[in-house]
N, C-alpha and C positions, 0 to 999 in steps of 0.2 A: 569840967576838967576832971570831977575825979570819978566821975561816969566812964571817962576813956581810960585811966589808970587802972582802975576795978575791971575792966573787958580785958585790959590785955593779960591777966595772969591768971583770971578764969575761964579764958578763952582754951588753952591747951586741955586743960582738965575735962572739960565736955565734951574738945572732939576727943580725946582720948577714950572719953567712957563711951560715946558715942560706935568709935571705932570695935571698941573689944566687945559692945553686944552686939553687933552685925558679929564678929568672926564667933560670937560664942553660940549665935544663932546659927549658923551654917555649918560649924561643928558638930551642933548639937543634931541636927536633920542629917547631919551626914553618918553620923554614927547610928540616928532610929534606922535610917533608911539599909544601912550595911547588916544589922542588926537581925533585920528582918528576912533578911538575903540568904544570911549566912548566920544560925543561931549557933548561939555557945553551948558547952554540954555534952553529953556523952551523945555518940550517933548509933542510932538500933541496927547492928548486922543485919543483912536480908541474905 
């Protein structure tokens, strides 16, 4: 009984954490990735 009490209120919390490192992971790739594309800084006149 207090197996199922204890799951249900840490149950949110892990997908939660769960959820935000999938999106902080493909944020993060998605900014190397732009990064790389398109760098920041001054651009040399030609």
């Amino acid at each position: 009984m207090i197996a199922v009490v204890w799951h249900f209120w840490i149950a949110p919390f892990l997908v939660a954490g769960a959820v935000l490192a999938i999106v902080a992971t493909v944020v993060g790739y998605l900014m190397n990735v732009t990064a790389k594309q398109y760098p920041r800084g001054k651009q040399k006149k030609q």
